[in-house]
N, C-alpha and C positions, 0 to 999 in steps of 0.2 A: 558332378560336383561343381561348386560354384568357386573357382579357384581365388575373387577379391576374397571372399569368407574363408576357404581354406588358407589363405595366408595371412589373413588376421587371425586366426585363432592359431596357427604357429606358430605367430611373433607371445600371443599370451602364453601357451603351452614352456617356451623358450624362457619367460620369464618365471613361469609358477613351476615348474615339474621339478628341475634343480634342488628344491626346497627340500626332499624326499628323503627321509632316512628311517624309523623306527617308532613304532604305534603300538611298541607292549607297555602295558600299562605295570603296577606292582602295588598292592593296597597296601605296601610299608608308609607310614606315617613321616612324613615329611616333615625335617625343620625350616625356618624361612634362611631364605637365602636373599643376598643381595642381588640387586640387578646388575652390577658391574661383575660379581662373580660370575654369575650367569652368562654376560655376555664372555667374559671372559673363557671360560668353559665352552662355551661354541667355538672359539676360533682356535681354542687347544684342539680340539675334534674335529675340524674341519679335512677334508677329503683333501692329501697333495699328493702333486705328482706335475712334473714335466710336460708327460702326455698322455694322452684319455681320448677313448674312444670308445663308444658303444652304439645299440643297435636295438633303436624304441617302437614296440610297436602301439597305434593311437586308435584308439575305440572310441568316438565320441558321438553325441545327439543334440541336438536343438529345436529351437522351436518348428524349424521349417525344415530341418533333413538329420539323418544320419547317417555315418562312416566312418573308415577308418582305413591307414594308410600308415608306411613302416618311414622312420626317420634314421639314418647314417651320419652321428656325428663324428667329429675329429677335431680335436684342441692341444695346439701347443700352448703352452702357457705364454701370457705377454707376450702372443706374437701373432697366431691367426686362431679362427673358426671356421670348419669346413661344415657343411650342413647338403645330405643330398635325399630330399624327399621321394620317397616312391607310391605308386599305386597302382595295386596290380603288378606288381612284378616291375613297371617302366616309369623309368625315372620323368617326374615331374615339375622337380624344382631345383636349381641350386643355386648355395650361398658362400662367397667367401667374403669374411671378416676380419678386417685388422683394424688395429685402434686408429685408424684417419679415415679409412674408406669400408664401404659396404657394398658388396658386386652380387648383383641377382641374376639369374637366368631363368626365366617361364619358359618352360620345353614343350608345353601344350600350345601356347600361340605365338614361339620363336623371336619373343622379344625378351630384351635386358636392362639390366639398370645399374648403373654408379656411380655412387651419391656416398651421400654420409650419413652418421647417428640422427643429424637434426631432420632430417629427410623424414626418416625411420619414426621418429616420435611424433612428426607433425601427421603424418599421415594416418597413423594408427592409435595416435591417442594415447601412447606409451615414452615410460622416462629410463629411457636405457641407455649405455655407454660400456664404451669396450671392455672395462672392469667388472662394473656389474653384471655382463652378463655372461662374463668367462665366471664367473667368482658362483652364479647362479645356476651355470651350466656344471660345474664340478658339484653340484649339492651341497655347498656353503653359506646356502640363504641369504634371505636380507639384509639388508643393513640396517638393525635394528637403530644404532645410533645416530641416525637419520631423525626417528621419531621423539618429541618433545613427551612431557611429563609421563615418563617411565617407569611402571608400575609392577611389582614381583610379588605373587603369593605365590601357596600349593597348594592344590584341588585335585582330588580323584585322582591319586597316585601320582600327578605330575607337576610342573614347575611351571608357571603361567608368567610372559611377560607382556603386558598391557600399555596401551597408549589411547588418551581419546583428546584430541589437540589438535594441533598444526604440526606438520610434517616439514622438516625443520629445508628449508630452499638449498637446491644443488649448486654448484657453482654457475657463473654467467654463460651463456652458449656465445658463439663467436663474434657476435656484434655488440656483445656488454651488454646486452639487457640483462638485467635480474630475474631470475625467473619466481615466481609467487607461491608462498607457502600453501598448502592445502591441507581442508580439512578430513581430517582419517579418522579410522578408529581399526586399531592392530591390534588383535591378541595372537601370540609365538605360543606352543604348547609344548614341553623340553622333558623328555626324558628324562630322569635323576641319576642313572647310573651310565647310560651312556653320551649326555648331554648331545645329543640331536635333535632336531624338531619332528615333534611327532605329527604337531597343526598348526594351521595359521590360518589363520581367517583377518581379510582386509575391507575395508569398506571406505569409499572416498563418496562423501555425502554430496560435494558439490556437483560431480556427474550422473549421482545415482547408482552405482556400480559397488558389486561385490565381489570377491571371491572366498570359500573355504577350502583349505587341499587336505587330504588325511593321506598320510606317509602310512601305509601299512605292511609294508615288507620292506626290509631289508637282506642283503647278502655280504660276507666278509669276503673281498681281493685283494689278498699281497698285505693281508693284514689292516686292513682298513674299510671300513663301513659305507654302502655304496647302493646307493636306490632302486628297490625291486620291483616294489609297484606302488602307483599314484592317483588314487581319483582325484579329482577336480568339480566344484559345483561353481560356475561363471553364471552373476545374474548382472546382463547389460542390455543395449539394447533389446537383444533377445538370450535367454537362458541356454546354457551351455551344461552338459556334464560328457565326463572324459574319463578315460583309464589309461593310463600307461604302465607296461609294463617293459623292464628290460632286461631285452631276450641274449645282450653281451655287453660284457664290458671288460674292457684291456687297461692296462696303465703300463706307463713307461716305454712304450715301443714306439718309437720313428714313427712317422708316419707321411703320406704325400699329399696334397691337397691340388691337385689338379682342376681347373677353370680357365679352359678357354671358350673364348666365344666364336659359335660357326658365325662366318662373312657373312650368312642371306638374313641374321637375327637382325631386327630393328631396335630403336631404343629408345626404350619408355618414355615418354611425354612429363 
């Protein structure tokens, strides 16, 4: 395995899988809804809890390989992200996360990294921060309200919200620059009765890059609705498709997030 490419497509996995909740469709005849109901209705349903932890396993191919490898998450809310990849049975990678700092360990060539968000994004071409990606790791999706001219029908049993515009800028990263609007095109695909997303498909024209996820399982924990399984089609440099499926998931129990680094590890350049 080519572990830069296994960790870039972890940090995408960590950003799209999240998304996952429920793909039954209902040929009842849908009246239109607003977009702010809509979005409203997402974050009544959005997955809470304290603490969340589950245990994914990833099926994926590309142009140039395939495989597949189990991921160990663990999330207190607003405070860390524990991440410990495996393959084969022996631990590969890990991450711990809090909203200032980013701590890696490559257990395959005993070196480490830590650094922060802006590190994270430059490197891998991704706009992540410690909210969004706790908020994307609980399967509470995007941030719709992010995207300019916001568009709601219903189509084939479900509730479509649309965007083809500018993606509205995050705030400044820590030197004050502004960072620049980009051009997308987002359609959310929403359930009617359970208001979760069933798909989404993204497209950022200026890099050339796609992705569509289909949410197609779902499971209820402790009374609330929680992501079963998830393909993924990534068209970027080179094409990507993915399955996740997950094989556990806890909520509300303590949890320990253990990372320390062995003395002989070096650190990342």
């Amino acid at each position: 395995m080519k572990w830069g490419h296994f960790i870039s497509f972890l940090l995408i996995v960590l950003v799209v899988q999240s998304c996952s909740k429920n793909n039954v469709k209902t040929k009842k005849k849908l009246q239109h809804k607003s977009t702010s109901f809509l979005i409203e209705q997402l974050q009544k349903n959005e997955l809470k809890c304290d603490w969340f932890s589950t245990k994914l396993a990833v099926a994926f191919k590309s142009d140039k390989m395939s495989d597949s490898f189990k991921m160990h998450v663990r999330l207190r809310k607003d405070s860390a992200i524990w991440i410990s990849v495996t393959y084969y049975s022996v631990e590969a990678a890990r991450f711990l996360i809090t909203p200032d700092t980013v701590k890696f360990m490559d257990r395959k060539n005993s070196k480490y990294f830590i650094g922060d968000f802006d590190y994270i994004n430059q490197k891998f071409n991704v706009e992540l921060d410690f909210e969004s990606l706790q908020s994307l790791i609980l399967g509470n999706g995007v941030n719709i309200s992010e995207f300019e001219k916001l568009k709601t029908y219903p189509s084939n049993g479900l509730y479509h919200i649309s965007s083809i515009g500018k993606r509205k800028q995050k705030k400044a990263d820590k030197k004050g620059d502004e960072k620049a609007k980009t051009d997308v095109a987002l359609t959310v695909s929403i359930h009617p009765e359970t208001y979760k997303v069933t798909r989404i498909i993204l497209q950022d024209f200026k890099v050339h890059k796609s992705l569509k996820a289909d949410f197609e399982k779902y499971q209820k924990i402790d009374g609330q609705l929680v992501p079963e399984e998830t393909k993924l089609n990534i068209v970027s440099d080179q094409n990507i498709e993915a399955t996740i499926e997950y094989l556990k998931v806890t909520l509300n129990k303590p949890l320990k997030f253990s990372f320390t680094i062995p003395e002989k590890y070096e650190k990342m350049d």
